[in-house]
Structures are given as structure tokens and as C-alpha cells.
N, C-alpha and C positions, 0 to 999 in steps of 0.2 A: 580627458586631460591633454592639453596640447602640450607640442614638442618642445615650447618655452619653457614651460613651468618644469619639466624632466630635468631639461638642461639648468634649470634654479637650484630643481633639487642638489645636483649632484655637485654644481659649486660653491654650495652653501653647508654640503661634507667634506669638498673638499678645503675649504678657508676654513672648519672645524678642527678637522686633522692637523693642516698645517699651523696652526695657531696654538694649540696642544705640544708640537714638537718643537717648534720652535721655541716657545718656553722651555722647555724639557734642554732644546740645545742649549740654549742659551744661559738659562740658571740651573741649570742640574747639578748636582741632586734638590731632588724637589718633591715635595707630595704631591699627591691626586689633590690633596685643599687649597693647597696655595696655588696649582695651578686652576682651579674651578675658581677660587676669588679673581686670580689676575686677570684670566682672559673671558671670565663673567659668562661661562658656558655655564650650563646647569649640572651639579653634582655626576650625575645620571648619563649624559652623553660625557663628559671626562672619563668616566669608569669605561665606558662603552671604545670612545676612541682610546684609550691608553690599552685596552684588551686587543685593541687590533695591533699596533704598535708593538705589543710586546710579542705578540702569537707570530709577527710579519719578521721579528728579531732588533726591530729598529730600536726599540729600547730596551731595559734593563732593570731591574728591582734591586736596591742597594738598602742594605738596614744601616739606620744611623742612627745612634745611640741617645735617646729621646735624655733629654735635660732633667726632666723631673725625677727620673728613675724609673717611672711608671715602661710600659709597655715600648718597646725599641719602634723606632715611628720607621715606616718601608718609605724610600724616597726611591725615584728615577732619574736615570741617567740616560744619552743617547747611546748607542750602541754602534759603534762604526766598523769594525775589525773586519767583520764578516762580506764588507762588501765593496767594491771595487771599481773606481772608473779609470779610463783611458780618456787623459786631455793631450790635444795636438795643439802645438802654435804654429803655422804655416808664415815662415818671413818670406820675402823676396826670395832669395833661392838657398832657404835652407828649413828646416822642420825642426822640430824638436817634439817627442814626444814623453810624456809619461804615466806611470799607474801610481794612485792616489787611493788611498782607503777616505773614507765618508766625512774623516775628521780634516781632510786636509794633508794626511802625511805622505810625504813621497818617498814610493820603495822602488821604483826603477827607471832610470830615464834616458833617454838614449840621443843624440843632437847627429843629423844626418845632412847634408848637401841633397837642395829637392830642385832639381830646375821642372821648369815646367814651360812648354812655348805658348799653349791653347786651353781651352777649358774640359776640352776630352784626357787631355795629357794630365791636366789638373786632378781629374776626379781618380784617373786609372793608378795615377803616380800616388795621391793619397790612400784609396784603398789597400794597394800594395803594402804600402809604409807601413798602414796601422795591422793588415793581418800579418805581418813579419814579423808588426811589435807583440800584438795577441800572441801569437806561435812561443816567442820568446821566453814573457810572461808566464804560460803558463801553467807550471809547477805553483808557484806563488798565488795564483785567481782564484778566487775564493768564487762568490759570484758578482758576474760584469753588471752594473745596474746602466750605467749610462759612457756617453760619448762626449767630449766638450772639443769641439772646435774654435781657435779662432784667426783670425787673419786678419790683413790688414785691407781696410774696403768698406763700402755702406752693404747694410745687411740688416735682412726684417728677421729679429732676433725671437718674434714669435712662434712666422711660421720656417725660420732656418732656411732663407733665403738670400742669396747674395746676389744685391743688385748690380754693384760697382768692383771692380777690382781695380788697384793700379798698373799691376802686373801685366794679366791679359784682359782680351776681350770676354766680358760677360753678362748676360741679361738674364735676369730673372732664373738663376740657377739652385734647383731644389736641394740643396746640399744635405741638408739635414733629413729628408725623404729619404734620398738615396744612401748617407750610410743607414739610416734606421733600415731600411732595407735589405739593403747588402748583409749587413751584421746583426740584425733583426734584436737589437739593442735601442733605447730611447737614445734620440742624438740629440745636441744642442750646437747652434753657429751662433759666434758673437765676433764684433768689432774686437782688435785685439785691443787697442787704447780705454774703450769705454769697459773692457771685462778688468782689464789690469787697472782702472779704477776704483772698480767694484772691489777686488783683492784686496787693496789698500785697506775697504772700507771693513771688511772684514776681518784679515790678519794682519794689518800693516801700520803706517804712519798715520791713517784717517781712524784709526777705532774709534777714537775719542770725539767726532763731532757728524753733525748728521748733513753740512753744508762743505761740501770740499772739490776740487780741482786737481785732477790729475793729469801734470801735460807731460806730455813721451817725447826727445828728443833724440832721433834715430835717424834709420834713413829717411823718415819724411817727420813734420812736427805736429804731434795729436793730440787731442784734451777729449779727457773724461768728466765731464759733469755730475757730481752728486747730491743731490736737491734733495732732501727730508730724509736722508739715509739710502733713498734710490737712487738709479742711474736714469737722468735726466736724457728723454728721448723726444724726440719732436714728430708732429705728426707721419713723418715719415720715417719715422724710426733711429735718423741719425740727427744729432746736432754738434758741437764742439771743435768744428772744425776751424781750429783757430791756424792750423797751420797757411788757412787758404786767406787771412785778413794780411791788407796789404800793408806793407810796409814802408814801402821803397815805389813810386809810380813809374820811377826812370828804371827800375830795377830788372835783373835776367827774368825772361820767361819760365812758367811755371808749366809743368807737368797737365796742370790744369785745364792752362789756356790765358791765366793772365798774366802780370806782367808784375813781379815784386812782392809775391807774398812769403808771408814769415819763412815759409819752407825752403825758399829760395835762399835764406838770409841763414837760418837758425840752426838746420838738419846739418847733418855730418857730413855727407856730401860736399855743400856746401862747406863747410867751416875748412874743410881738408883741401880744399880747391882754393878756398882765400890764402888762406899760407903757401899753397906751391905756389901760386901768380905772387907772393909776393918774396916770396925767395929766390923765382924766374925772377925777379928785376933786381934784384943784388940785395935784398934789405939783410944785415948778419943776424944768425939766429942760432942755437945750440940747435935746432931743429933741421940744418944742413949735414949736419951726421947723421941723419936717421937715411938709413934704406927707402924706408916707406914711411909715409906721415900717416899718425891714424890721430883720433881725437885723442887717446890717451896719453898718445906722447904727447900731445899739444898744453892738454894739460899737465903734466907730468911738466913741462917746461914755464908754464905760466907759475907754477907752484914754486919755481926756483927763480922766478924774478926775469923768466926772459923776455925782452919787453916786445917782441912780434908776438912771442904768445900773449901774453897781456893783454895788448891791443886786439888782437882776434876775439879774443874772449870779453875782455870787457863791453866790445862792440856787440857780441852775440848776446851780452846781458842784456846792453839796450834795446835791442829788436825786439826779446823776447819781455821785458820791460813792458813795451810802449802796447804788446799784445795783451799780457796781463794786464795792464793797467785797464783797457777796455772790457776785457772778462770780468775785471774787479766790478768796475761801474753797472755790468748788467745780471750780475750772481750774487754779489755779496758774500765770499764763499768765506767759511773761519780760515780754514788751511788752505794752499797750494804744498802740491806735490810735483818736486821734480822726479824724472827718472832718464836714464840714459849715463853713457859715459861720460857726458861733460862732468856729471855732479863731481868728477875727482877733481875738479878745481871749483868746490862746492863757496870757499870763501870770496874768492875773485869773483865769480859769478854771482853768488848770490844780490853780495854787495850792490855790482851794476842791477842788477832786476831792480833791489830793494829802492833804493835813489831814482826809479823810471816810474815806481811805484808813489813812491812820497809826493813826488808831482803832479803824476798825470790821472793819478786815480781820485773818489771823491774820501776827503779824510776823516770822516767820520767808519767809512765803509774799509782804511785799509790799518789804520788804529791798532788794532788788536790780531791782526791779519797774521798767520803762520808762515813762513816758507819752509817747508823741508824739504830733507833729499827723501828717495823711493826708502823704504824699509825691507821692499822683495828685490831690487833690483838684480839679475843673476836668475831668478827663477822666473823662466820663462814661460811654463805652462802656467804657472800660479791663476792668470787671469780664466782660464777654460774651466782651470778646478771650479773657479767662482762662479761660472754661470751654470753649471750644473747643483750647487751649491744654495743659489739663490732659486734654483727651479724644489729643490726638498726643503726648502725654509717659508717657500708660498704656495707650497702644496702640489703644484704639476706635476713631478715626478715623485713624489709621495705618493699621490692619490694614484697612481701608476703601480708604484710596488705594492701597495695592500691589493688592489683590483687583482694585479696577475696569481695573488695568492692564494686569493678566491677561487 
């Protein structure tokens, strides 16, 4: 038997398992029948994966009181209590960490200042963080199953590689090796925009459709793609990078290298840089009593009719408008999701996108089209719980906790 047909075997247990459990997450409480009808496994291997499942603690036996009167029918549930990850968000210079049981609940979280100059400083500085955070933890740790990293940067979310950062210099850095290593725990590295995506699609504004758009308006501006209920990757692992389409050709240089893309127009940075230049030239604004100009006061001012805020912001609808608009043309997504601080001038804002939209998109395709604000905006790990989430729902780290059980 060759080493092909082994490696068949074992992922053709493993899409078993997880196809089992994820019914089980998904519609539980549930029977062994209904689940051998839905996912058309044979009686026989259901009994067989539901015995490993339950012996591993992942699931659960619940009697529910059968309709007919006859015998109380045993249905399953997932079982999450018992087990425990640690998701990091890595921002430009600050962390946030937390611990999450299986179902998604968060019991500790801690938001810390991380500068970092280099990629040694990077790796030493997160290690630290997260065994300070373990140390912390755990009274509470029941047991650790996985790691969810995520950060801002291109990153092959398979093998937990980070190719790009904005911050520092980095190439081809095994990040996801090296905590499984260090911590000798299953790690996961994801894009931070394309996992807070994912979050959406699972506890958030996207539940309800399998086609949706998640763009992040922060310090740089990001889109998460989600195509048939996944997160939409391109051969090399990233795509959505809507913050780098250009906007403006006369426009300020980009971080990039080019010259007027959205991120230059749209990001916070930017938006907070537009009002001081236009405050430095005399224009009157309720936003000259502020100490410090952040987006929220900006909106917090558009919201009470101040018309420099207005302007900033109606302008940053259209930028980000004329980008949607071309994402519309090439995704056809149902929903768009915003997220970031501008959404506190969710109505001014939206309106300008909505009006760049009616235009410049094709109108069959924007018809029906949703805009929302985030539904997690504030929970910052949310997106790392998701790709650890999305690794026990398609079996990778499933087929990991029954194996070590073994």
C-alpha cells in the first residue's frame, strides 16, 4: 500500500469525524439517525465516530422526551466546557489576549501595549505574553487544546506562516511551528480581517447568508471575503485586499509603494490627519475643543451636524463607496459588513457608501445587497477563536484530539 492511499485513508476519517460533529454542533440535540440520514454516512460508522467523540468528551448524551410516549429517544449535544483555547490578536503595538471554551465563551481577557522593532523581538515578545497569559489562566484551564493567532499581514493559514507584515520585516516565518513547539499545543496563524470575517460568519451579522464581505476600517482598510460559507483565499493564500485599490492616482503615497489607495483615503489615520489639516487652515468645527482628534469624536461630531465632520465622513463614504462598488461587481456578495470606529456615524456613513453603491455597482447585483455595521465589533480575539473553530468543524484539530487520546 502506498503512502497516498494511508494519507486517503486518514482524510477520509478525518471529513467522517468532522462531518459527524459538525452536525452535532450545529443541530444538537440530535440522534445518531438523523445524523446518519443528513450526512449519508452509514449507520455503522456514525455509532463508531459518535463512540469516539463521546469517550474523547467532545460530545454528550441528552434524553429528550420522545413524542409518542414510547421509549425517551438519546439525542447529542457538543460538549465544550471541558476544553480550552488561548486566542491572541497581535495590532501594531498592542496584543490582546484571551481564553475561550469550545463554544466560543470568553472567561479571561487581558489587552496589553506590545511594541516590537524586529521579528526576533516579535516572536520573544509574543511567547512571553502568552505564558504570562497561561500562568494567569491557570486555576480556570481545564485542558489547553489549541492556539489562535492573528495579525495584521499575508499569511499561509495552512501551514501558520507569515509571509508579510506591515509592521516589521519578515519572510517566511514559521509562527505557528514555533508556538506548537514552544507550548507543545496545536497552533493556528490567520489574517486578522479575513478571521474576523469568518467570526461574523459564524456568530455575528453574516449568520444568515453564505456570500458576504467583511471590510475592517482601522489603522490600515481590510476585506474578508466569504464565498459559499468560506473564507475566500487565492492561490496564495490571501485576497481582499481592497484597502491597496486605488482611489485617488494624484493621491498621498501608500505604505505599499503606490500612490492613492483606499487606505490612504479611508483608515483612521488617515481620516484624523484630514481634520487636523483642515482645522490647521482655519475651517470652525466643535472638533477644535478636542485635545486630541480620534475617529470617534469625529463621529460623535458628524452625529450632531458638525459640518467638517460631515464632510470628512461623507467623503470617506465615497472612497469607500467607489471600492465597494468594484467588490460588488466582482463577488456579488448578499451582505457587506462594516467594522471599526467610524460605524458610530453608522447613518451619515452608511448613506454616502449606499449612493456610491446605486451607481457604480452593477444593479441587479446591489438590489437586495445588505449593509451592516460589525455585530462583534469590541471583541477582538473573536476572529482567532474562529480559525481554531473553523480547524474542529473541518476536522484538523478534531482528528488531533481523538488521535492524542489514542
Amino acid at each position: 500500500m502506498t503512502g497516498g492511499q494511508i494519507g486517503n485513508v486518514d482524510l477520509v476519517k478525518q471529513l467522517n469525524s468532522a462531518a459527524v460533529y459538525r452536525l452535532i454542533d450545529q443541530k444538537g440535540p440530535i440522534s445518531r439517525i438523523q445524523v446518519a440520514e443528513v450526512s449519508q454516512l452509514a449507520p455503522a460508522s456514525v455509532t463508531k465516530i459518535t463512540r469516539q467523540l463521546l469517550e474523547r468528551g467532545l460530545i454528550k448524551e441528552v434524553a429528550q422526551q420522545a413524542s409518542t410516549g414510547g421509549r425517551r429517544a438519546i439525542s447529542l449535544t457538543t460538549e465544550s466546557e471541558p476544553f480550552h483555547a488561548i486566542c491572541v490578536r497581535v495590532g501594531r503595538r498592542d496584543i490582546d489576549i484571551t481564553l475561550y471554551d469550545l463554544s466560543g465563551k470568553a472567561i479571561t481577557s487581558i489587552h496589553d501595549k506590545f511594541d516590537y522593532q524586529d521579528s526576533q523581538a516579535f516572536i520573544e515578545g509574543l511567547i512571553e505574553q502568552i505564558t504570562q497569559f497561561k500562568a494567569q489562566v491557570e486555576p480556570q484551564l481545564k485542558e489547553l487544546v489549541a492556539i489562535g493567532v492573528t495579525l495584521p499581514g499575508l499569511i499561509d493559514p495552512v501551514k501558520g506562516v507569515i509571509q508579510y507584515m506591515p509592521t516589521i520585516d519578515v519572510e517566511q516565518l514559521p509562527l505557528g511551528e514555533i508556538l506548537n513547539d514552544t507550548f507543545n499545543v496545536t497552533s493556528f496563524v490567520g489574517n486578522d480581517i479575513r478571521a474576523l470575517a469568518l467570526a461574523e460568519h459564524y456568530f455575528g451579522a453574516t449568520r444568515d447568508c453564505l456570500d458576504s464581505i467583511v471590510v475592517s476600517v482601522h489603522n490600515g482598510t481590510g476585506a474578508g471575503i466569504i464565498v459559499n460559507g468560506q473564507v475566500f483565499l487565492g492561490h496564495n493564500r490571501n485576497v481582499g485586499e481592497i484597502g491597496h485599490i486605488q482611489i485617488d492616482p494624484l493621491g498621498d503615497r501608500c505604505q505599499c509603494g503606490n500612490f492613492g489607495c483606499l487606505e490612504t483615503v479611508a483608515a483612521n489615520p488617515a481620516i484624523i490627519a484630514h481634520v487636523e489639516k483642515a482645522l490647521a487652515q482655519g475651517f470652525v468645527s466643535e472638533l477644535q475643543q478636542h485635545e486630541s482628534i480620534t475617529v470617534s469624536g469625529i463621529c460623535h461630531a458628524a452625529n450632531n451636524g458638525d459640518e467638517l465632520a460631515v464632510q470628512v465622513l461623507t467623503k470617506v463614504g465615497n472612497h469607500l463607496g467607489k471600492a465597494l462598488a468594484i467588490t460588488i461587481n466582482l463577488f456579488n456578495p448578499q451582505k457587506i459588513v462594516l467594522t471599526g470606529e467610524i460605524t458610530e456615524a453608522e447613518s451619515l456613513l452608511f448613506a454616502a457608501i449606499e449612493r456610491c453603491i446605486s451607481t457604480q455597482a452593477l444593479s441587479n447585483f446591489s438590489e437586495n445587497l445588505v449593509l451592516a455595521s460589525s455585530e462583534l465589533y469590541g471583541q477582538s480575539t473573536i476572529g482567532s477563536f474562529s480559525i481554531i473553530k473553523r480547524a474542529m468543524l473541518n476536522g484538523v484539530l478534531l482528528q488531533k484530539m481523538l488521535e492524542e487520546h489514542h
